[in-house]
N, C-alpha and C positions, 0 to 999 in steps of 0.2 A: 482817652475816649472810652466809653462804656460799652458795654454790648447793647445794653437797652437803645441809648441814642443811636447808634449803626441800625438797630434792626427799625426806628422810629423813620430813622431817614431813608432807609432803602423803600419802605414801603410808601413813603412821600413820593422818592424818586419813580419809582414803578408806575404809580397811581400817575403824578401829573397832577396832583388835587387831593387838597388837605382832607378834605369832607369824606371822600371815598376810603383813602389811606387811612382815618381815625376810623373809621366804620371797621375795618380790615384789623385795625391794630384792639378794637374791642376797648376805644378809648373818646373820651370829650375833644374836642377841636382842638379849645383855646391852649392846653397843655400841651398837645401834639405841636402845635407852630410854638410853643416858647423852649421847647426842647430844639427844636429844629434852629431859632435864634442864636442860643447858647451853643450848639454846637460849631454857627459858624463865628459867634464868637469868639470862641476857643481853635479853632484852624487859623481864625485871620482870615479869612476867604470868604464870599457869597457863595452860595452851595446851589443855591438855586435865583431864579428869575421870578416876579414876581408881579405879573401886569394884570391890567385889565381884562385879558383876554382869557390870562390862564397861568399857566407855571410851567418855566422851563428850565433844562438845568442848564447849569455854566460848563467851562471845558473843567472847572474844579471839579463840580458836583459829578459831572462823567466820569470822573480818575474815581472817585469817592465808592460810587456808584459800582463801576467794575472790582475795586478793591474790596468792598464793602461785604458784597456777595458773595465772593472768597474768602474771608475772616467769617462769615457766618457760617459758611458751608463747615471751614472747620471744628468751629466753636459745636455744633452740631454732630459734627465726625465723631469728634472724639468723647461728646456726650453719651452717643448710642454704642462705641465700642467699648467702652468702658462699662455701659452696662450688659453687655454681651458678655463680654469677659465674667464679670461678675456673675451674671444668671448659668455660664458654660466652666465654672470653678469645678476642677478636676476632671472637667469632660473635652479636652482638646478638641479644633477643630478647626476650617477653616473657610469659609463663604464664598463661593465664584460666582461672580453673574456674567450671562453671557447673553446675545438677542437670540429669542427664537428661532431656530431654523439656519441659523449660521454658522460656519464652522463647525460644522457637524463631524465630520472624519477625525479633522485634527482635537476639538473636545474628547473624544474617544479616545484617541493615541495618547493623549495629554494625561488623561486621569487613569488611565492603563500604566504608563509609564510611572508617574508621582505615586502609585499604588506599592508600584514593588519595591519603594525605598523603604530601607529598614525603619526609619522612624515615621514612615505616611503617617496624616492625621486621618480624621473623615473628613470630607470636602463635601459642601453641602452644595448643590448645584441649583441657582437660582436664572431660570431663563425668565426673561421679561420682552417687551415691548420693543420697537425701532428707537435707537437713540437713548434708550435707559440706561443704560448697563455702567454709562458715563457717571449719570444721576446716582444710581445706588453706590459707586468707590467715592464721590466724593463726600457725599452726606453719612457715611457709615454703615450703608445697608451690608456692604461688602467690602473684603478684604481686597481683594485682585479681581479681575475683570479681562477678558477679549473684547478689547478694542478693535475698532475697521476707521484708519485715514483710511480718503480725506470726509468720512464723514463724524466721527469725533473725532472732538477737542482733546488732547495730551498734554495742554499745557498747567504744571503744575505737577505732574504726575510724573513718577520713573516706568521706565519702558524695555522692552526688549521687543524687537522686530520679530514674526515667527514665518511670516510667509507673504509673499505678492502675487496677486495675480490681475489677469485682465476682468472684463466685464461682458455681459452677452445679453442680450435681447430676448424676450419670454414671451412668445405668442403661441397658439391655438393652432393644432395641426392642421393644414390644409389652408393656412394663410397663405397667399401668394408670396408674400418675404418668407415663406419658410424654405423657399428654393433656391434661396441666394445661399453664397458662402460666407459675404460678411457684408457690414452693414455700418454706416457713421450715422455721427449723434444728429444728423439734418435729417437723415431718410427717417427717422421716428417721428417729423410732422409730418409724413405723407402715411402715415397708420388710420385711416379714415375708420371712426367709429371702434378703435383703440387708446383711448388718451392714458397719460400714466397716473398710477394712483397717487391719491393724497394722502401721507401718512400725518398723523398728528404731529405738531409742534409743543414745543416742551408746555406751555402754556394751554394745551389742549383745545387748542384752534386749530384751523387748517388754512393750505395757500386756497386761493380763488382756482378756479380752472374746472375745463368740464369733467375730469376726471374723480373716479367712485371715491369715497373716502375708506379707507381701509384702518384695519384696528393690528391683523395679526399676518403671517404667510399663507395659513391655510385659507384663507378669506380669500386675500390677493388669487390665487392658484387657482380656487373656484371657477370666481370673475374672468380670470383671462383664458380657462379651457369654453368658458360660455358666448366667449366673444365678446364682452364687453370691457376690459381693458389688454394691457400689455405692459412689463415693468422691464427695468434695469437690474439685475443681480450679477452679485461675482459668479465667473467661471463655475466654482465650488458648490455652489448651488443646482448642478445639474442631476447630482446623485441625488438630489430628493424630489427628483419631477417626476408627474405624472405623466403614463404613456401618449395623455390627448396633449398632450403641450411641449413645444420645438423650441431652440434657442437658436441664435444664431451670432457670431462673434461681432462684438460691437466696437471696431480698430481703434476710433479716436476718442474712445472713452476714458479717464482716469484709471490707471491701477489704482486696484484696491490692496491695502498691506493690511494685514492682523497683526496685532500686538497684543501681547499683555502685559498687563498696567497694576501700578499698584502705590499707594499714598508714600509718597518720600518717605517720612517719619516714622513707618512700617519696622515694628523689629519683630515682626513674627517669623519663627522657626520655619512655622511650613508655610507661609507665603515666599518667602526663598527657597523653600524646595521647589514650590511648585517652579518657579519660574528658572530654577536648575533643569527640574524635568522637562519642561518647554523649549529650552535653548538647546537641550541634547535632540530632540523630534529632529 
């Protein structure tokens, strides 16, 4: 299989439609579906569905699909660290992304500690968006990453566990729930004229709901000391609140675990340091 055909067919598969996907791929139709032919030629399989109404894939083209995005994302990985390496020739280093605003203390202890080992490199600290941090360790942006189960995905990725904790509720001083001791995930639809934000999804949409759409924390923090939302955050997140805004323990909420993560095939020096220095915190 080619990478060209994998990248022809994911972008069929995504789309649900030739016409859109050739537009996306910066390519003619008719070439696009004879690619797409020969491909399922050559599996032995229908890859996709093909009616009057529309195009759908088969439980193949789903396996295909899921696999597919993951053989590119590598293919990709290892394009951009390769040239990272090359443009960082004699200048060692090594890239963390981490989400804004999250794990703030343990970030600190982490690159305090990894600092004092005799062969530290620089570690280049790269905060990003809700849900990125995922994005940039597997397409190459970065080397390791602080992950949060259960809201990234670790599958595919090596891991070390660094901390669990609970979750707590983020409203506006002088809310009536700011006088309870704790609170479950039911009593958050009785927050009238507090709904939770909407963060982006990786496709840069968002869910429906009446709640504000949000880009970063300091946004969120705003909005809910003004009274017009309320969010979910780990426990860890109280050291960076504002004095107008209360939290309150939210019992039957998921723990949240931090981890950091980093590409199997990883043989950098100081990406296992780092993750030396992490397991000792």
């Amino acid at each position: 299989m080619e990478t060209r055909e994998l990248r022809y067919f994911v972008a069929v598969a995504e789309e649900l439609h030739f016409g859109r996907a050739a537009e996306r791929l910066g390519i003619a139709q008719p070439p696009l579906s004879r690619a797409i032919q020969q491909l399922e030629r050559r599996m032995g399989a229908a890859l996709l569905d093909r009616t009057s109404r529309g195009v759908a894939l088969t439980e193949a083209g789903s396996v295909l699909l899921r696999e597919g995005r993951a053989a590119l994302d590598a293919v990709d990985a290892a394009d951009r660290r390769t040239r990272r390496a090359a443009a960082a020739s004699g200048r060692p280093g090594v890239v963390l992304v981490t989400k804004a605003g999250a794990s703030g203390e343990l970030l600190a202890k982490l690159l305090a500690a990894y600092a004092a080992e005799p062969d530290a490199v620089a570690v280049d600290v790269q905060l990003c968006g809700p849900g990125e941090q995922e994005r940039w360790l597997r397409d190459g942006r970065a080397d390791v990453a602080l992950l949060h189960r259960p809201f990234d995905s670790t599958t595919g990725l090596d891991t070390e566990e660094l901390s669990t904790e609970g979750q707590v509720v983020v409203l506006p001083a002088g809310h009536p729930f700011t006088g309870r001791s704790r609170l479950r995930v039911a009593d958050i639809a009785e927050l009238p004229g507090l709904p939770l934000p909407r963060w982006p999804r990786h496709d840069g949409s968002h869910s429906d709901g009446p709640g504000p759409v949000v880009r970063d924390n300091t946004q969120l923090l705003q909005l809910i000391a003004l009274g017009r939302a309320a969010a979910i955050l780990p426990e860890s997140s109280r050291a960076q609140l504002r004095d107008d805004l209360v939290t309150v323990p939210l019992v039957d909420a998921p723990s949240v675990t931090t981890l950091i993560a980093w590409p199997p095939q990883s043989r950098s020096l100081a990406v296992a340091g780092l993750v030396r220095a992490a397991t000792r915190l």
